[in-house]
N, C-alpha and C positions, 0 to 999 in steps of 0.2 A: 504493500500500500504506500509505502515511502515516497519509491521510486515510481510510481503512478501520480502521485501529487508533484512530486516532481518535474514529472516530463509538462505536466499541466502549465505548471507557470514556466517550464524553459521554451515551451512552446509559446505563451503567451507573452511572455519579458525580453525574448532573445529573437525565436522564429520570427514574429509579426512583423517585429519592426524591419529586420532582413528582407525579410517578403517584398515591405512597401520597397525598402531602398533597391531594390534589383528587381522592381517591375511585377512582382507576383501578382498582389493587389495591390488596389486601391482603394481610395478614402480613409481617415480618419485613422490610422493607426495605434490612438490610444486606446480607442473606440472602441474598434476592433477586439485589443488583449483583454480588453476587459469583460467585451462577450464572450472573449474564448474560456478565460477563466473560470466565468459562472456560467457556465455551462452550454458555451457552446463547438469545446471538446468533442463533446456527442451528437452530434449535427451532420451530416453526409451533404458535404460542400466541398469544390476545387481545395477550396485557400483550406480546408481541413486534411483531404490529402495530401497538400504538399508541406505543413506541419509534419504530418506523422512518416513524411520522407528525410524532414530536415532530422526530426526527433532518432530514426534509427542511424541516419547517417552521422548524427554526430556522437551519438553513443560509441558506433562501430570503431568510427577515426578515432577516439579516444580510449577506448577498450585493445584496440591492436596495437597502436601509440605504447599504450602501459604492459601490454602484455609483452612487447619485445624489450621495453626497458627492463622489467623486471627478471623474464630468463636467458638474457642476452650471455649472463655469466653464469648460467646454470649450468650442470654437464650435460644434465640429460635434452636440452635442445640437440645441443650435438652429437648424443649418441642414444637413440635411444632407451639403449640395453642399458643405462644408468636409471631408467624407471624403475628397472625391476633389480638392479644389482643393490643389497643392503635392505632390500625391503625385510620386515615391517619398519624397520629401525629409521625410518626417514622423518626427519624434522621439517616441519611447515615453518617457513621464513615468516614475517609479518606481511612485507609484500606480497607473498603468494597469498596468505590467507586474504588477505583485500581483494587482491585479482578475481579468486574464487567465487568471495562474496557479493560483488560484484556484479559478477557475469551472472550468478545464480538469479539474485534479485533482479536484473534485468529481464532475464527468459519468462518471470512471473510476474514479471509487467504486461512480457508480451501475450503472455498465456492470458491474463485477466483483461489485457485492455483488446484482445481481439476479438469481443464481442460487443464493443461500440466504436471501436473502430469502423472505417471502411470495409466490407467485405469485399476480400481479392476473390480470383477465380479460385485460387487453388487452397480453401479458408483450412479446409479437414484436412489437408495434408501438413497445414503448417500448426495445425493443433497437434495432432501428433507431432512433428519436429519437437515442439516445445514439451510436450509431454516426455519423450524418449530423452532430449538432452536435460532436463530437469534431473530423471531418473538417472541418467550416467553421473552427473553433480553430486548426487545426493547419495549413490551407492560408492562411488569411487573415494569422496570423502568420506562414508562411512567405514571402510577398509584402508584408506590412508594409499591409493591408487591416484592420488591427486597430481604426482607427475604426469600421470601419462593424458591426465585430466586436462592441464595445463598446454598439452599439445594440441589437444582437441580443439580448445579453445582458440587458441594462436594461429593456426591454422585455418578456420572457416572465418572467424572474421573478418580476413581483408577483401577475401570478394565479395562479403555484402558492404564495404566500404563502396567501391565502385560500382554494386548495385545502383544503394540507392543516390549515391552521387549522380550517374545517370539519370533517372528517374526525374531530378530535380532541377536539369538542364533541360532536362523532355517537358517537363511542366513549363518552360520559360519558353517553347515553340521556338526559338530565335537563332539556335546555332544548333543545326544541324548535323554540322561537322565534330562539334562537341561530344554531343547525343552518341557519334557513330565510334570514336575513339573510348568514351566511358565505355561503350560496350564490349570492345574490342582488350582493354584493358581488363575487366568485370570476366569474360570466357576466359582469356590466358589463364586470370588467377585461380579461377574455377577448374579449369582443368590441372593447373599443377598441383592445387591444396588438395582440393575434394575428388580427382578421380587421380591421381596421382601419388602423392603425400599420404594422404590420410590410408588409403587401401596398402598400398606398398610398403609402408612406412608404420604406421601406427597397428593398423588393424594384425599386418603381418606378423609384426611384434608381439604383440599378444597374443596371437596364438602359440607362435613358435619357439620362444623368449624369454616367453614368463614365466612359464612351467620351469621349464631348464635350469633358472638361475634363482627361483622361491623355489620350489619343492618337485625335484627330478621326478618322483613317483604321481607326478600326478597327472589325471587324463581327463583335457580337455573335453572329447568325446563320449565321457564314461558322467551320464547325467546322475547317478547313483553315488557317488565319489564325493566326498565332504570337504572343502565348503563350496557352497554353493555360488552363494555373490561373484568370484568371480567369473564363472562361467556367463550369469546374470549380464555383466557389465560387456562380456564378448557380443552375446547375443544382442541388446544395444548399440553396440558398436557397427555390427552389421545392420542392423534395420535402419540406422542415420545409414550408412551408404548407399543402399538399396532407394531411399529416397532421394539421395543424388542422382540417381540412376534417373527416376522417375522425373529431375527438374531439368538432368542430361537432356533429354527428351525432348523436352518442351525448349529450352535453350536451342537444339539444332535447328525447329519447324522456327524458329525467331530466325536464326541465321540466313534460312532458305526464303524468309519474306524479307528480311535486309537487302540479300542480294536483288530478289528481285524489284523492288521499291526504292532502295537507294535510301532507308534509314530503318534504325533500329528501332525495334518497339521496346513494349515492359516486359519481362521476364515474368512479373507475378503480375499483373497488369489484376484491378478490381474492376466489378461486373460493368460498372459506368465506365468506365474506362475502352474495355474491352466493347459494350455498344458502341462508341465513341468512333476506335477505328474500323469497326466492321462498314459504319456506314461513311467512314473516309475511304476507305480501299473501295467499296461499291459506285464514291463516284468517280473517283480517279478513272474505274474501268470502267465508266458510262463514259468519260469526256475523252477515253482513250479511242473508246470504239467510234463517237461522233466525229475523230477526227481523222482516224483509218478509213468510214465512208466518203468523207469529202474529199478525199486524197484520191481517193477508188474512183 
């Protein structure tokens, strides 16, 4: 709930005024924060989506910001296998616990505030996101797996940096060019963290890694085999990728209307939104076809 009231007045004190000075909206900007404050947060308006773009993207850029300052001198950035070597015996820095606490309270922002929020197209699949990474947070620091937690974290955050930095260049209609390089920057990162890094890297680990160097006797595969948790936290680990998998997906059918359009859309684009360009694409290819007859 903090960090809900919070985002309320950085939306209202910080977004607003931003908004007016770069063209968002208009009129009355005090005005404005102060509708937004008492309650028009809850409102399904432009200027309320592009709030809750400014809102993730500034969490993001600030959350990856601290997340690299903070394990920049860790070992286990650099190697892995320092997750699980020394375990249970591993000491929570104060920075790391801030990191954790953090990122946690944030996800149960998002989890609480995406039912007045906007609803995007893809609303259930990112409630589950929220639900699964909650439960990896909350089981991983339950068992003191919070290194490898800590990668999780470090690692998906920066391409929703360039998500919704996108996003909120897309809402300014004005540089196109912009719009096409956020996206192009937002897939790189998406493919090296989240189909790359995180499979290769983290998930690999854990299966392979962790047994080995905690406790040789033990089988990952053997669901009967005590304890439990960490199999628990594997299992997680896979179902967040498997939903990569699923925004994979959707990311390429965006790449293939890029190319043919000559700009990027939303990746999670909300239902107004997603009307919005169905009936731009619909006229683009009436005034395409109007001018291939005149031509004929």
């Amino acid at each position: 709930m903090p960090c809900v009231l919070f985002r309320i007045l950085w939306e209202g004190l910080v977004g607003i005024p931003l908004s007016h000075l770069f063209g968002y909206n208009k009129g009355p900007w005090l005005a404005n924060s102060t509708q937004h404050i008492f309650g028009g947060f809850a409102r399904n308006t432009r200027q309320k989506r592009v709030l809750e773009c400014f809102w993730r993207f500034s969490f993001y850029t600030a959350a990856w910001i601290y997340g690299i300052f903070v394990l920049w001198d860790k070992p286990w950035l650099w190697d892995v296998k320092e997750c699980w070597i020394g375990y249970p015996f591993h000491e929570i820095p104060r920075s790391v616990w801030w990191y954790y606490t953090l990122e946690a309270t944030f996800y149960y922002s998002l989890l609480l505030g995406a039912f007045f929020d906007v609803r995007r197209s893809d609303f259930w699949q990112l409630i589950f996101h929220h639900v699964v990474t909650l439960g990896l947070l909350s089981a991983s620091w339950a068992i003191n797996f919070v290194r490898v937690g800590t990668l999780v974290l470090v690692s998906h955050d920066i391409a929703d940096v360039f998500l919704e930095g996108g996003k909120l260049v897309r809402y300014a209609g004005k540089h196109k060019m912009l719009t096409n390089v956020c996206f192009v920057l937002f897939m790189s990162s998406w493919i090296l963290t989240r189909l790359t890094y995180y499979p290769l890297i983290v998930i690999r680990s854990a299966f392979f890694d962790a047994a080995d160097l905690i406790q040789p006797d033990y089988q990952i595969f053997n669901p009967l085999q005590v304890p439990y948790v960490p199999r628990l936290i594997i299992i997680m680990l896979v179902a967040l990728f498997l939903l990569h998998i699923f925004w994979t997906y959707i990311i390429g059918k965006i790449v293939v209307r890029t190319i043919q359009e000559g700009e990027a859309a939303d990746v999670r684009s909300d239902s107004e939104d997603e009307a919005e360009e169905q009936e731009v694409r619909r006229k683009r290819l009436t005034k395409t076809k109007q001018q291939t007859k005149k031509e004929d």
